[in-house]
N, C-alpha and C positions, 0 to 999 in steps of 0.2 A: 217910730223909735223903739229902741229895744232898752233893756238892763238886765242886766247878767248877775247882778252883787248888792241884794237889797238885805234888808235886818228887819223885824217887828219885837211886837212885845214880848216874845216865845225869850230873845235873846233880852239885848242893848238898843232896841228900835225906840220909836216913843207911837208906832201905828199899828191898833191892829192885823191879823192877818188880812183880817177883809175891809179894812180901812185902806189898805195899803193897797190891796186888789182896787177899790175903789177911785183912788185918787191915783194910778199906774190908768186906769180907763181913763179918766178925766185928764188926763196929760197925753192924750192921744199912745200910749206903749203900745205895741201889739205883743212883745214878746219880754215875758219879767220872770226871773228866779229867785225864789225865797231862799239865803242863804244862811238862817241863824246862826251864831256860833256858839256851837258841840252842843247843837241841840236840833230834834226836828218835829218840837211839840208843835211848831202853828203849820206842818204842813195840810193836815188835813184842813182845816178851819180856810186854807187857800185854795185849793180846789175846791173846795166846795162855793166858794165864794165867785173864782174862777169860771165857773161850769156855764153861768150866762151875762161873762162881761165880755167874751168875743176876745179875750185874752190867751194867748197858747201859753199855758204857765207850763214851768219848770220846778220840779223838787230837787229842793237842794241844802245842802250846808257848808260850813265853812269849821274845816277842825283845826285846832292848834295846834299846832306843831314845833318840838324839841328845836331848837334855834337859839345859839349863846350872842352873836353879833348883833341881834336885831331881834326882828319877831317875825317868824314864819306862819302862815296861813294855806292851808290847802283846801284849795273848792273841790264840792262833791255836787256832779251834775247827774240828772235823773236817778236819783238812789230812791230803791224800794222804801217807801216809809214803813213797810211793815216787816222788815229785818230784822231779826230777834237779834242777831249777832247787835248790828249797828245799834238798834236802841238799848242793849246789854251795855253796850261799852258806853256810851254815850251821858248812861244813869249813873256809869260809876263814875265818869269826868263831872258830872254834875255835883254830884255827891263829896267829890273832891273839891268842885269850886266854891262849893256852899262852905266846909270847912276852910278853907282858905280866904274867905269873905270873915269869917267871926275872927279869924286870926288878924284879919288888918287892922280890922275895930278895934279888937285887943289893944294893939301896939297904937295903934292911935290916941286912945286913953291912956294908955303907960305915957306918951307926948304930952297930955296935957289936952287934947281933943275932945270937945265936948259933943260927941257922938255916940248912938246906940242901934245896935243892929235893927229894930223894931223901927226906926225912925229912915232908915234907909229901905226896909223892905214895905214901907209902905208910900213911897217916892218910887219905886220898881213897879211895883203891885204883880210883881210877878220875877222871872228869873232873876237875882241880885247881881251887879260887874261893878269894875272900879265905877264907871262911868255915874253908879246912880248912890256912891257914896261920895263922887266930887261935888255933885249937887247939893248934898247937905253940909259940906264946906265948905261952897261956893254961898249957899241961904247961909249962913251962921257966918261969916267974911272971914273966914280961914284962909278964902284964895279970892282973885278977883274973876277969876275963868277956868273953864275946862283947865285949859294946858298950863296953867300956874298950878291947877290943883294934882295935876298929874306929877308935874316934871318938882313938886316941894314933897308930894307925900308918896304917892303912887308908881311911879317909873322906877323900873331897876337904878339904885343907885342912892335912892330916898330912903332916910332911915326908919320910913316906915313899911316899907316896901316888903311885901312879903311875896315869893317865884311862886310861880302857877306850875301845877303839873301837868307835862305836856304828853303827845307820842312823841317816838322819834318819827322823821319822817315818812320812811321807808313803812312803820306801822302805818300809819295813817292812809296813805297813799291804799295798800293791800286792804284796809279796813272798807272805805269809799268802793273797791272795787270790785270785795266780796257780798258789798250792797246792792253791787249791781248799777254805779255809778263812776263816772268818770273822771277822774282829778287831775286839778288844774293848780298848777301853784298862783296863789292870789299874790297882787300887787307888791311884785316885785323891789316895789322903791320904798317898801320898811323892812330889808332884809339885814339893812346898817351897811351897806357893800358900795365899795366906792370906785374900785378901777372894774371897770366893762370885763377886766380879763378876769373878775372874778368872779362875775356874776357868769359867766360862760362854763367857766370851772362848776360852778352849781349848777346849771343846768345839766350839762353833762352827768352829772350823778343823778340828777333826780331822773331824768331819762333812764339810766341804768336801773332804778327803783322803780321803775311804772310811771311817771309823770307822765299824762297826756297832754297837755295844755299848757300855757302859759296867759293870765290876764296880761296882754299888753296894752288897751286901752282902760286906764285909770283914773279918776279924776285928781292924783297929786303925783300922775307920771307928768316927766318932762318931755319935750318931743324927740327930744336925743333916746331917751331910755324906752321909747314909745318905740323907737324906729330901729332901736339895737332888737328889744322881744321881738319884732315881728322876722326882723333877719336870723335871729337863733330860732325862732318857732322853724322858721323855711329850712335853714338848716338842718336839724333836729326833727324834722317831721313831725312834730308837734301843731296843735290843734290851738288856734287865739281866741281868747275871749276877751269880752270888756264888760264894766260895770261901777256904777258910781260910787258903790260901798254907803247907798242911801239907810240913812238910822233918824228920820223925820225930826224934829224939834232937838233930839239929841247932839244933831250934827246939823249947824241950820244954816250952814255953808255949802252948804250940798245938797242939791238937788235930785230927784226923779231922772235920770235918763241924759241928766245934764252937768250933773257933778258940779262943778263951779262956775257954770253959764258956757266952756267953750272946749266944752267933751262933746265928743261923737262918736258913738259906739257903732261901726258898720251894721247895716240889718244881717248882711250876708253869713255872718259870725253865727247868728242861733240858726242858720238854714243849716250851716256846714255840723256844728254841733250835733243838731237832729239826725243828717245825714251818715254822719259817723256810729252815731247809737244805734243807727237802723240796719248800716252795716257791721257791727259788731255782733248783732241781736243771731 
């Protein structure tokens, strides 16, 4: 098995880097990318962890991306971890997130919310997302789950809701590939997009922007939307990936390599990948 789209503790994961190297061996993986998001603190802590599990790992990440209908994601496949450019920008998306984390508490408490940023970053123990201030409102019965706690306080639309600053894509994309990495637009089906003709309309542009890739296997694609990405990648001469969007205990719906039990990521996909990097190189 392969997985192309995992998360650790660096990001929203709940595994660390070599925890997650660990249990990607013990799930038989041969082929796994760490794809934090707008972060590439645990890559090194995976290679190194990598280096005698017989694992061909991948460095990677996954950046946000300016998107009003939905939520855009662009993967960044074999990026230099030692890009001053990419970990420059990346410190200041950080540095933004963190401010925009104290700002939700804020408004949270202005709600009536009996939460404190200290009490979430120590549920985190490390990078802070909505995800590990749902859980202190999920523990305190604010919400009864993730996606109650999401879609009452957290989701565009919630009056607690406070926008992330994003790139726009076109940045991002150029960013990934001044790292010396290859960008792929991640999982398509949270773009908010509903007629195919428009999801083609986007492709089309982000191919004008440098898109290399498209994730068409997902673990919350459908097989229609699974089998439309793979005919625009062929079209489009675009490169396909797949990946579960594994985030361990966080998402405990999704599995290692397997997403919701009846994902299947081609192995052929990280051969072609490699093959493309090594002809680019």
């Amino acid at each position: 098995m392969i997985d192309l789209h995992t998360h650790s503790t660096a990001s929203d994961g709940s595994y660390t880097p070599t925890e997650l190297i660990n249990y990607a061996k013990a799930k038989g993986i041969r082929v796994l990318a760490l794809t934090d998001h707008d972060t590439i603190a645990g890559i090194s802590e995976a290679i190194e962890a990598s280096a005698s599990s017989g694992i061909d790992f991948i460095p990677g990440v996954e950046i946000s991306a300016l998107w009003l209908s939905g939520t855009m994601h662009i993967l960044g496949y074999y990026i230099d971890p030692g890009s001053e450019l990419l970990h420059g920008t990346l410190e200041h998306l950080q540095k933004l997130r963190d401010e925009r984390n104290h700002k939700i508490i804020e408004k949270l408490r202005e709600h009536g919310i009996d939460i404190t940023y200290e009490e979430v970053e120590k549920v985190a123990g490390g990078q802070i997302g909505r995800l590990h201030i749902s859980r202190i409102l999920i523990e305190k019965g604010y919400a009864p789950d993730v996606q109650s706690a999401f879609k009452k306080f957290l989701t565009n639309g919630a009056p607690t809701y406070i926008p992330k600053v994003r790139l726009e894509p076109p940045k991002a994309i150029e960013l990934i590939k001044k790292a010396g990495g290859i960008p792929v637009l991640a999982h398509p089906c949270t773009l908010g997009l509903k007629e195919f003709s428009e999801f083609e309309k986007l492709f089309f542009e982000l191919k004008e922007a440098g898109i290399e890739g498209i994730e068409a296997y997902y673990s919350d694609h459908s097989r229609e939307l699974t089998d439309f990405c793979l005919a625009m990648a062929d079209k489009l001469d675009l490169l396909v990936t797949g990946g579960s969007d594994f985030h361990g205990s966080n998402k405990k719906h999704i599995d290692l390599g397997v997403g919701r039990g009846d994902l299947v990521i081609p192995d052929e996909l990280a051969e072609g990948l490699k093959r493309y990097r090594e002809n680019r190189s």
